[in-house]
C-alpha angles and dihedrals in degrees: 000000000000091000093045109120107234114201109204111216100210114253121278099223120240125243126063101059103209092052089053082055100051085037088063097043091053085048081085099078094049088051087050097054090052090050096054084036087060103033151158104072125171083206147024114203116182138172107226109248126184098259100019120104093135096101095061101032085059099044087051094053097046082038093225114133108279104189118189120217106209123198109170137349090271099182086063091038092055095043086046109048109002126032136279134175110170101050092161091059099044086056098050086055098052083044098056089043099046094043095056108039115100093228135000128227118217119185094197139039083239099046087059091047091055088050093047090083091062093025146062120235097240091063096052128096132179112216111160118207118282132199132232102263089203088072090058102052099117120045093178114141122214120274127258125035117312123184127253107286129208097196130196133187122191151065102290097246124164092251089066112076104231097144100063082041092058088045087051090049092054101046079050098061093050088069093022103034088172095062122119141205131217125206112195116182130013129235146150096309096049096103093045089054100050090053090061093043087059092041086060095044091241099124095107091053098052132074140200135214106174126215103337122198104246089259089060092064104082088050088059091039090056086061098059130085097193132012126205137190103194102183112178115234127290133181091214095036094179102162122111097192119210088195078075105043082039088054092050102047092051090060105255132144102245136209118195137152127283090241142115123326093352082078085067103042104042118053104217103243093008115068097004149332127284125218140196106261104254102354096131089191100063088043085058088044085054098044086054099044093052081046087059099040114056094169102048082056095062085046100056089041101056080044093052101052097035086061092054106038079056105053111358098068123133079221091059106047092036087061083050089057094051091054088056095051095053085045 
């Protein structure tokens, strides 16, 4: 990746917001200029955004595959925690993207279902995220004793369950009072759970990283003795979450919601162990009984990582994507 050439579109300013939003809609025909600039290409490959449909309009017109990576129903992620004003145009845009790229990429079940109103089924594909296996060569952990550690990665977002996971916490350290929790990333919530750390007199047993650059993430994964990814309970559950597949990769005994696609991902028992969504109570059951059981958790966590580096790499998906597009 060192030698790939990176063409920097200039910075739509912050501020009115309806003038952000008409900024980043006219970005397509810049985008459009570099990509005629750099061309030929024998693929586009693009990651839907809210105002882009300059990739696969592209890759139509000069009738080579375009193929469009989705994450998430932005148009309702935007109206619903963020803010957007020209929803008719936001939709023209995903329209015109979806309808002219060869194949779509979803990285969820949900996320396909969402497209299915706009797509047909033969252009759809579900590939959920993957991890560089090369980041998780090593799963030593440090020497010495280190106490038993509940460990999170994200950006403390409401989606993400932190509050049944600071409950849980707390239930944990009445049976285990030398557990610990770990706290990688920052984000909007950090403030409101740290209030309910310190209501609960845990502040000295959590601790705090901070936002972390990507290649900082195996070192704090290597300092936890369980993960979790306790997400509440949602009827259109869309994430596929690369803390998990990361987690797992790195060789840890994971805890994550019964819930969307991580029903699919992590084998109950297997690979790792499944949760209520938002029951704070059997978190804290499955926290102690990984606390009990050492070697259950090295089990689950070969498991764990066997299962990822096998069929979650980006290597992997990337030569699946390859095969659609030649298809």
């Amino acid at each position: 990746m060192v030698d790939l050439p990176v063409y920097r579109l200039p910075k739509v300013p912050k501020g009115d917001l309806a003038m952000r939003e008409q900024g980043l809609f006219q970005q397509n025909q810049t985008l459009q200029d570099l990509l005629t600039q750099a061309a030929p290409y024998d693929l586009v490959y693009e990651r839907y955004s809210l105002w882009s449909r300059a990739g696969m309009s592209f890759a139509r017109n000069r009738q080579i595959p375009g193929i469009l990576e989705v994450n998430a129903p932005l148009i309702e992620e935007q109206a619903t925690h963020r803010s957007l004003l020209d929803r008719d145009l936001a939709l023209q845009v995903a329209k015109t993207a979806f309808g002219e790229a060869t194949a779509l990429i979803a990285v969820s079940e949900g996320v396909k279902s969402y497209l299915q109103q706009w797509v047909p089924a033969d252009r759809l594909f579900v590939m959920p995220n993957g991890v560089n296996s090369a980041r998780f060569s090593s799963t030593s952990k440090p020497c010495g004793a280190m106490p038993f550690t509940v460990g999170f990665v994200g950006s403390l977002k409401p989606w993400h369950g932190l509050d049944c996971l600071i409950e849980a916490f707390g239930q944990l350290r009445q049976t285990v009072p030398e557990a610990r929790l770990l706290m990688v990333g920052d984000g909007p919530q950090r403030q409101e759970i740290e209030r309910a750390i310190a209501q609960r007199r845990l502040t000295a047993q959590v601790q705090w990283t901070g936002t972390v650059l990507p290649e900082q993430v195996p070192h704090w994964l290597s300092q936890m003795s369980v993960a979790v990814a306790p997400y509440p309970a949602s009827e259109n559950f869309y994430f596929s979450p690369l803390k998990v597949v990361e987690y797992m990769a790195a060789g840890l005994p994971v805890i994550a919601s019964r819930i969307g696609q991580l029903r699919d991902i992590i084998d109950h028992g297997v690979t790792g162990i499944l949760s209520p969504p938002g029951e704070a109570t059997a978190l804290a059951q499955a926290l102690e009984y990984l606390w009990r059981s050492p070697q259950q958790r090295e089990q689950l966590g070969l498991a764990a990582r066997g299962f990822v580096l096998k069929h979650h790499t980006w290597d992997r998906i990337a030569a699946e994507i390859l095969v659609i597009a030649q298809a």
